[in-house]
Structure formats: structure tokens, C-alpha cells
C-alpha positions as CSV (number, residue, x, y, z in Angstrom):
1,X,-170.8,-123.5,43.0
2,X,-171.7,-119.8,44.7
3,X,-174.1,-121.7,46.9
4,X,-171.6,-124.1,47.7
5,X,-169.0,-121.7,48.8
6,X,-171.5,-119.6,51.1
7,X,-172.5,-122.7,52.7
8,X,-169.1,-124.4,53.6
9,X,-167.4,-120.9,54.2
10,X,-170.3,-119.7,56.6
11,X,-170.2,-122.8,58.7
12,X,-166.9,-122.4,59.0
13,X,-167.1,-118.5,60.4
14,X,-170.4,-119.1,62.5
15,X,-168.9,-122.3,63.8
16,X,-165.6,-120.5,65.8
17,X,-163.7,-123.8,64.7
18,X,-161.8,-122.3,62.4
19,X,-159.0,-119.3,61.4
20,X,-161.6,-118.4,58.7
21,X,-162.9,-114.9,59.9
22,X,-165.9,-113.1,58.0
23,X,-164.1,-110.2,56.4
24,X,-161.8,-112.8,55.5
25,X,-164.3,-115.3,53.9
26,X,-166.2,-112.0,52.2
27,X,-163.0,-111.0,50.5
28,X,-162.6,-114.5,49.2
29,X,-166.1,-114.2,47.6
30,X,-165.2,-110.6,46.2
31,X,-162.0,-112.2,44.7
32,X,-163.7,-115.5,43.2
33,X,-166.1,-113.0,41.4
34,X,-163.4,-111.7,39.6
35,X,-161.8,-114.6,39.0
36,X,-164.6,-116.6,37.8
37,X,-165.7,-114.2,34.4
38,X,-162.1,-114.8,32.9
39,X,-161.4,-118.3,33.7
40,X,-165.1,-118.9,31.7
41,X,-163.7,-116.9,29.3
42,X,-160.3,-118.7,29.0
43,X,-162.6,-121.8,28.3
44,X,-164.5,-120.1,25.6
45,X,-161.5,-118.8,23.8
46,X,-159.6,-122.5,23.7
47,X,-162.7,-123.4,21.6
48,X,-162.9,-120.4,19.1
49,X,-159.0,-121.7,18.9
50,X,-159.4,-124.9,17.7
51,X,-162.4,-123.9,15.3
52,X,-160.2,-121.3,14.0
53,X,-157.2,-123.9,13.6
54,X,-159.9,-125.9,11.3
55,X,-160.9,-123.0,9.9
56,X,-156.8,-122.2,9.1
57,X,-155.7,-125.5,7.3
58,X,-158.9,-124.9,4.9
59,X,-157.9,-121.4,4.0
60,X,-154.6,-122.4,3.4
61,X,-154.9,-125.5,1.9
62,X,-157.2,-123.3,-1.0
63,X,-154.2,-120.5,-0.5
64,X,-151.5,-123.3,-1.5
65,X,-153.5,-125.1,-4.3
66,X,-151.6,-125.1,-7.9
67,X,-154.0,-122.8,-10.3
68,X,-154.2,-125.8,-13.5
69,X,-154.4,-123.0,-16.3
70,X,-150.7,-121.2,-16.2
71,X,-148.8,-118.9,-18.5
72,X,-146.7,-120.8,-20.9
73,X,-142.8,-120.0,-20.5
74,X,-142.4,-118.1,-23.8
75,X,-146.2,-116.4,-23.6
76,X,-147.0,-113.0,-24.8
77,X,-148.7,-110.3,-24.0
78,X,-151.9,-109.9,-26.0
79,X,-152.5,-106.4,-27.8
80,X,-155.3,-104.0,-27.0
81,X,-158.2,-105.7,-29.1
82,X,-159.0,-104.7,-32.5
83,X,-160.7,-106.7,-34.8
84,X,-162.7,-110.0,-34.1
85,X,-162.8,-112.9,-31.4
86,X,-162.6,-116.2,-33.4
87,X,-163.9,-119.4,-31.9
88,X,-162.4,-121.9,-34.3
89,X,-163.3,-126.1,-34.2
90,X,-163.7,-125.4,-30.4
91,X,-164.1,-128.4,-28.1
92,X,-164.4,-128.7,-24.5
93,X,-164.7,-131.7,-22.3
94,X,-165.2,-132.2,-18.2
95,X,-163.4,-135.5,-18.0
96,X,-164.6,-137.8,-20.5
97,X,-167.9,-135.7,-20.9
98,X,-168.1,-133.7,-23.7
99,X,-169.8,-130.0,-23.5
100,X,-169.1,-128.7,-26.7
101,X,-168.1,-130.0,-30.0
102,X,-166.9,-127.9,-33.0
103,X,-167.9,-124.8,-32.3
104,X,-166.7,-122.3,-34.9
105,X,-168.2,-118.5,-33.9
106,X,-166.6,-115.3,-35.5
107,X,-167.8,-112.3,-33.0
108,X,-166.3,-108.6,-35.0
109,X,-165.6,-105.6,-32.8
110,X,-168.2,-103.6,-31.7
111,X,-171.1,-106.7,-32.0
112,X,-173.2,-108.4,-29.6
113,X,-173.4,-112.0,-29.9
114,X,-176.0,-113.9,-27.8
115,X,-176.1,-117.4,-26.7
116,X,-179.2,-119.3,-26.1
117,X,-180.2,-122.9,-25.5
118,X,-181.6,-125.2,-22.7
119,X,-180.0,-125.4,-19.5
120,X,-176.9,-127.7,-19.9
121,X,-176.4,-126.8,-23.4
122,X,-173.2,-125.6,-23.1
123,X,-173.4,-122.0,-23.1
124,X,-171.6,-120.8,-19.6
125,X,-168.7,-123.4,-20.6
126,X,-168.0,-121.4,-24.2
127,X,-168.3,-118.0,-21.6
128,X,-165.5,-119.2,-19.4
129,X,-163.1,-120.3,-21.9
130,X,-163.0,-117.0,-23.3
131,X,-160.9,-115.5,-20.3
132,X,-159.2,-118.5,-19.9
133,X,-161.0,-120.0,-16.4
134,X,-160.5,-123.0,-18.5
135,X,-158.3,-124.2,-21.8
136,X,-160.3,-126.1,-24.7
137,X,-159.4,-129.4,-25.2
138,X,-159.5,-129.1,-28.7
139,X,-159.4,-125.9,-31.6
140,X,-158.6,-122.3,-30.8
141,X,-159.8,-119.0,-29.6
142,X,-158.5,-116.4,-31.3
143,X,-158.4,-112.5,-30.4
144,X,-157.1,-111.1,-33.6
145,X,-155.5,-114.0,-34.6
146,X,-153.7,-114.8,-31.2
147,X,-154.2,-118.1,-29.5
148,X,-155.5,-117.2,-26.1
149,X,-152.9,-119.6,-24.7
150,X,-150.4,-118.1,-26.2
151,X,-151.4,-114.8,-24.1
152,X,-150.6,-114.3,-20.8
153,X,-153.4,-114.9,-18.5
154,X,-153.4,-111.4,-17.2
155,X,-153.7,-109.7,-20.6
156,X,-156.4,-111.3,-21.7
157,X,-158.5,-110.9,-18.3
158,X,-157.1,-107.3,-18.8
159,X,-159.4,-106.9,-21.9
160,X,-162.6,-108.3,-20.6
161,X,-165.4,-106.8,-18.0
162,X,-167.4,-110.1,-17.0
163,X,-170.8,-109.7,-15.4
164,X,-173.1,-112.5,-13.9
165,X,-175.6,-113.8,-12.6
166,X,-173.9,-113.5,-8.8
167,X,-172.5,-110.6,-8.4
168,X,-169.2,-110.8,-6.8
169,X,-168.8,-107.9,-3.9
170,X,-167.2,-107.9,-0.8
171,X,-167.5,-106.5,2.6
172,X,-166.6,-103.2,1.9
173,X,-167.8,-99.9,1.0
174,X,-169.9,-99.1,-2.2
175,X,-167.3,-96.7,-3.5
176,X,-164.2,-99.4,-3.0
177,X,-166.5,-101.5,-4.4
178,X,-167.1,-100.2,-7.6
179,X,-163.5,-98.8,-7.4
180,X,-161.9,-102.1,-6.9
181,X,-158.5,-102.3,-8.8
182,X,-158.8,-99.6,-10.5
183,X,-157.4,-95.8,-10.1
184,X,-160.5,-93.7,-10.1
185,X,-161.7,-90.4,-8.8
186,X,-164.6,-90.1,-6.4
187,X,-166.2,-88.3,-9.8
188,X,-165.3,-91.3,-12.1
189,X,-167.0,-93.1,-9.7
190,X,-170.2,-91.4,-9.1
191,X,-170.4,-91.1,-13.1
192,X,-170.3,-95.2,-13.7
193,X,-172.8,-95.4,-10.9
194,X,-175.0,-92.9,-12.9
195,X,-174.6,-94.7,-15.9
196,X,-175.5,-97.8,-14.3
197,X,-178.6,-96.6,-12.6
198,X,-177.1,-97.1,-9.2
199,X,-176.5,-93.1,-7.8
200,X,-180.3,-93.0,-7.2
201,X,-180.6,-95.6,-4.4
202,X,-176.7,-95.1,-3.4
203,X,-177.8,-91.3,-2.7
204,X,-180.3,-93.1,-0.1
205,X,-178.2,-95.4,2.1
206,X,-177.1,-94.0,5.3
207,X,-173.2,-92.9,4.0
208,X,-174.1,-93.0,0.8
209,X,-171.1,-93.9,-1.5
210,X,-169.5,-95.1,2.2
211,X,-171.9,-97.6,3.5
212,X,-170.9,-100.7,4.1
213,X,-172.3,-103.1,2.3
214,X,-172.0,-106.4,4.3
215,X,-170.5,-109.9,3.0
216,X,-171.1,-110.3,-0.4
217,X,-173.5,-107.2,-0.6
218,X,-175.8,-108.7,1.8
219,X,-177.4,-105.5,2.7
220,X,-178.0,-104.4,-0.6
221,X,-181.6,-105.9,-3.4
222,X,-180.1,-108.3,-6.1
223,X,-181.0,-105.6,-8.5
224,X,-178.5,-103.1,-6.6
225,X,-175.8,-105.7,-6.2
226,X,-176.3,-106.4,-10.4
227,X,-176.0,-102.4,-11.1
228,X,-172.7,-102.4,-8.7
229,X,-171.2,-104.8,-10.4
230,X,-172.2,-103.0,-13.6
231,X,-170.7,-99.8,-12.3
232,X,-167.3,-101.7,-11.8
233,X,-167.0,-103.2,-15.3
234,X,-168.1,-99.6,-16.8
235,X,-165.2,-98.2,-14.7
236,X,-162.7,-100.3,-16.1
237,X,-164.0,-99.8,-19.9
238,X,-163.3,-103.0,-20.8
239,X,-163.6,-103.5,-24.8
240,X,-164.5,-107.3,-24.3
241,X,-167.8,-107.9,-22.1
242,X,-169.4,-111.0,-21.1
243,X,-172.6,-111.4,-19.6
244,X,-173.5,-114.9,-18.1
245,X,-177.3,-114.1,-17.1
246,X,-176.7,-110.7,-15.8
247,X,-180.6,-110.7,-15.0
248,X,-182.1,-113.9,-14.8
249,X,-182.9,-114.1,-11.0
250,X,-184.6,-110.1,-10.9
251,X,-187.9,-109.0,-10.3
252,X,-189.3,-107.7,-13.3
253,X,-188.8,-104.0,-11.9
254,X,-185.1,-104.3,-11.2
255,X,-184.9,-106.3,-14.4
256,X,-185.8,-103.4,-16.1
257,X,-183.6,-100.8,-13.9
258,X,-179.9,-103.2,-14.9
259,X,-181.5,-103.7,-19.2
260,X,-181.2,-100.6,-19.2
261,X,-177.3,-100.4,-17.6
262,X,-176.4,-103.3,-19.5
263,X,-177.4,-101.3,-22.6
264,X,-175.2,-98.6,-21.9
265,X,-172.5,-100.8,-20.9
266,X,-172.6,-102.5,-24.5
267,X,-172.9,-99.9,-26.8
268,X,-169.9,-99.8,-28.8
269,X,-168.3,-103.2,-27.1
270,X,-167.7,-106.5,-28.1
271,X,-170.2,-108.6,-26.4
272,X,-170.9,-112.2,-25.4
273,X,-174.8,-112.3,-23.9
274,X,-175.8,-115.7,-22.3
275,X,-179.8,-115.4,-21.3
276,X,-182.8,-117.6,-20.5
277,X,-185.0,-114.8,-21.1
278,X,-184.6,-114.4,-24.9
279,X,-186.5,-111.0,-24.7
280,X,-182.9,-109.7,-23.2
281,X,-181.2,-110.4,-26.0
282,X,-183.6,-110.1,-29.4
283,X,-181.2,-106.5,-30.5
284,X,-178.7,-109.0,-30.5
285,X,-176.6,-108.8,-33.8
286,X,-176.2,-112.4,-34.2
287,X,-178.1,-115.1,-31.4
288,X,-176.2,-118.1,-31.7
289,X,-178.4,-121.5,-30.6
290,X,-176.7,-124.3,-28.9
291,X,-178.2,-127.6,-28.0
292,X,-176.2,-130.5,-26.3
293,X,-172.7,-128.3,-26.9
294,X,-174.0,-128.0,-30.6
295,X,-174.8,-124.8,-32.4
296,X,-177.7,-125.8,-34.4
297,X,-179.6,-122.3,-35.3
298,X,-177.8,-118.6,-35.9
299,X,-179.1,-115.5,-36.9
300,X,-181.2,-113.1,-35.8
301,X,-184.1,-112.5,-33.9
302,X,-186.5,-112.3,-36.5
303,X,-184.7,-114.9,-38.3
304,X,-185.0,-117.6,-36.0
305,X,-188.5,-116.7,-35.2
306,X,-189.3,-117.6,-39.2
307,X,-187.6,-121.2,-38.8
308,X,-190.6,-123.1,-38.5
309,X,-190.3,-125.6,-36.0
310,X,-186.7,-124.5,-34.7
311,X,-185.4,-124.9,-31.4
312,X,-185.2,-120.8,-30.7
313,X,-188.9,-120.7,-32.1
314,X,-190.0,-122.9,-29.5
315,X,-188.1,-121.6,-26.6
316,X,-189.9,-118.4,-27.5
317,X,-193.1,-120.0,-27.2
318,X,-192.8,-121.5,-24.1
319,X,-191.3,-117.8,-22.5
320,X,-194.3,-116.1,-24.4
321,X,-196.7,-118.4,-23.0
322,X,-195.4,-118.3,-19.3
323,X,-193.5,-121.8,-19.4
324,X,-190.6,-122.0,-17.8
325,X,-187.6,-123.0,-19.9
């Protein structure tokens, strides 16, 4: 187009045949110039508008969706937990699939219960319908003898620090991050990150406990992401903890690093344990084994292991001898 211009115009000023003189015909040229940047730009913006119009009906159409599990009109608020979480005759189905079928589980304050079992068995379903992501479709879950449906949603989540396997962060800094919802000091902060084995390599990012940490933690190992997340739930002292595979996808190292946290995150809690690697969970007080939504072994550790033939004897086999499960 530039080459176009220079041609046409300077045949016209060379030629005498028109009104067109050179300074005229330059400042034409200066002015195009200026023009041209914007008007490319005006082009590229009507794009990023429509892609952002897409992008604005699927926010909102997930803004605007119904949640399916609601508050009943006449429901409670639950009391600070005291006693024991009873799973009694629990059944769950997707559809007209079953998961689990008559589960009955007592878990008393202050225990950890693990559960184990094959992928598919059932064991991140049970997990969910604890804080109420779903509703059983059949029997109860009791915390102290109230029906979890009965509760309000957000007293029950109130009770209940969940940790998994992907660590849910956002692109924020480390400190609003571990602070999230909460009221806590800077020094309530830097404690749970202590206890969580996270102030060591927080002490070594650029801002330290004010680096940003990128969408969904990207700058960050999985092991740090796991011991932020840990930090959070710590923060919020939750008396109910669930741990869906807190460290199933860590290098050995880091594995070791978030164990530990975890540790000192369940001492004196209540806690649910879901692990693949059953050398995470064997100081379990009760390891509860489910197969095809079935609990079919419970006891301990050492127990299970003396079940000749059992299905948590063989898992621990096949994880001893470097099979994957």
C-alpha cells in the first residue's frame, strides 16, 4: 500500500498535471503513518471483542447455573463438632450407577480414618459427601447425630479443612493465598507456613511472602503448591480434615517435605485420609478397604497385613514390589 501511494502521488507531483505539490503529498504520507497504526489496531480490537463476548456468555452462563445441593427452608446451623462422624447405611449413585452401597463407618474425634481400594472404588465419592458437594441417595451422615442435610451448607463446610490432590490457588500473592477468607496476622501467617514446611522456600522467592504466584500457582513445584494449601487449612484450624491424595502425584522428596505437614496438620483432628500409596497412611487408627463401593476389610495396618489373601494385603504387595496399583 506504502509503495502504492509513493508511486501514484509522485507521478502526480513530477508530472506538473496536477494541484498535488510535494510538501503537500509528504504531509499526506506523514499523516497516513499516523493513521495507519490505530485503524490496524481498531481491527484487532473488534476481534478480542467478539472472543471476549464468547468468552462472556460462558462465564455467565456458569455464574447463573442453579447450585443442585441447597439449604432446606427450616435448616440449622450445625454445632462446633464434638463427638463422632457417623456414616450410617450410606448409598450413593451417579444416575443409575451405583458407587457405594451400605456403607456404615463411625469415625470418633480426634481419629484418623483411611480409605483405600482400587481406583474406582468409591473412595473420593464417600470424601465429597461429607461436606455436602453431593447428597446420598440413600442413609445418613451424621456429625453428632445431625443429618448433614439438615445443616446448613455453610456450617458444615465451616467445620472441615479439605486438602487434595490439586491444590486449588489463585493468581495472587503467597500471603493472600494462605490468608484467603480468613482474618490473620502477617505472624499467623508466617507460623502456618512454618508448620507446613513452606517459610523455607517462601523465604527464597523474590518478595517473599508477596510474590505472585501465577494462575493456579503456576510458578510454584507441586510440592510447594501441596504445603500452601496446607498452610491455608492449618490457618483456619478446622476440626474436620479431609485429604483426597494430598501426595500422590510428588516426587519422593517433596513427598516427604508435605508427610511431614500433613502430620502436624492431623494431630489432634478428626481425619478422613484417601491414598494410593498405603505407606501414607499405615498410623492410621482405623484403614477402611473399599472395593466396587463396598467396604470389605477394616482395621489396622498390621491387621490387614495378617489377612491372608486380603485385598489390602495384596495392594501392599504390588506397592512393595514396585507395581503400580
Amino acid at each position: 500500500m506504502v509503495a502504492g501511494l509513493l508511486f501514484y502521488g509522485g507521478t502526480l507531483v513530477l508530472s506538473g498535471e496536477s494541484e498535488l505539490t510535494a510538501s503537500d503529498f509528504i504531509g499526506y504520507l506523514i499523516l497516513f503513518s499516523q493513521v495507519l497504526v490505530p485503524v490496524k489496531a481498531l481491527g484487532g480490537a473488534f476481534s478480542y471483542i467478539q472472543r471476549g463476548l464468547v468468552a462472556g456468555e460462558r462465564i455467565l452462563k456458569v455464574v447463573d447455573t442453579e447450585p443442585i445441593i441447597r439449604d432446606k427452608p427450616d435448616a440449622h446451623v450445625l454445632p462446633p463438632f464434638q463427638h463422632q462422624i457417623e456414616l450410617r447405611n450410606l448409598q450413593f449413585s451417579y444416575g443409575d450407577q451405583p458407587v457405594l452401597t451400605d456403607i456404615n463407618l463411625v469415625i470418633p474425634k480426634g481419629k484418623t480414618v483411611a480409605l483405600v481400594g482400587p481406583s474406582g472404588s468409591g473412595k473420593s465419592t464417600l470424601a465429597d459427601l461429607l461436606p455436602r458437594f453431593y447428597d446420598p441417595t440413600g442413609g445418613q451422615i451424621l456429625i453428632d447425630g445431625h443429618d448433614v442435610r439438615d445443616c446448613t451448607i455453610h456450617s458444615v463446610r465451616e467445620q472441615m479443612g479439605i486438602v487434595t490432590q490439586e491444590s486449588i490457588l489463585f493468581n495472587d500473592t503467597i500471603f493472600n493465598n494462605i490468608r484467603f477468607n480468613t482474618e490473620a496476622t502477617e505472624a499467623q501467617v508466617i507460623e502456618a507456613a512454618k508448620i507446613a514446611n513452606a517459610h523455607e522456600f517462601i523465604q527464597q522467592t523474590p518478595e517473599g511472602y508477596h510474590t505472585m504466584i501465577g494462575d493456579r500457582g503456576s510458578r510454584l513445584s507441586g510440592g510447594q503448591r501441596q504445603r500452601i494449601s496446607i498452610a491455608r487449612a492449618i490457618l483456619r484450624n478446622p476440626p474436620i480434615l479431609i485429604l483426597d491424595e494430598a501426595t500422590s502425584a510428588l516426587d519422593t522428596e517433596s513427598e516427604k517435605l508435605v508427610q511431614e505437614a500433613l502430620t502436624r496438620l492431623m494431630h489432634s483432628r478428626t481425619s478422613l485420609v484417601i491414598a494410593h500409596r498405603l505407606s501414607t497412611v499405615q498410623h492410621a487408627d482405623e484403614i477402611v478397604v473399599l472395593q466396587n463401593g463396598r467396604i470389605v476389610e477394616r482395621g489396622t495396618h498390621d491387621e490387614l497385613l495378617a489377612q491372608a489373601g486380603g485385598l489390602y494385603q495384596r495392594l501392599n504387595s504390588m506397592q512393595t514390589n514396585g507395581m503400580l496399583v
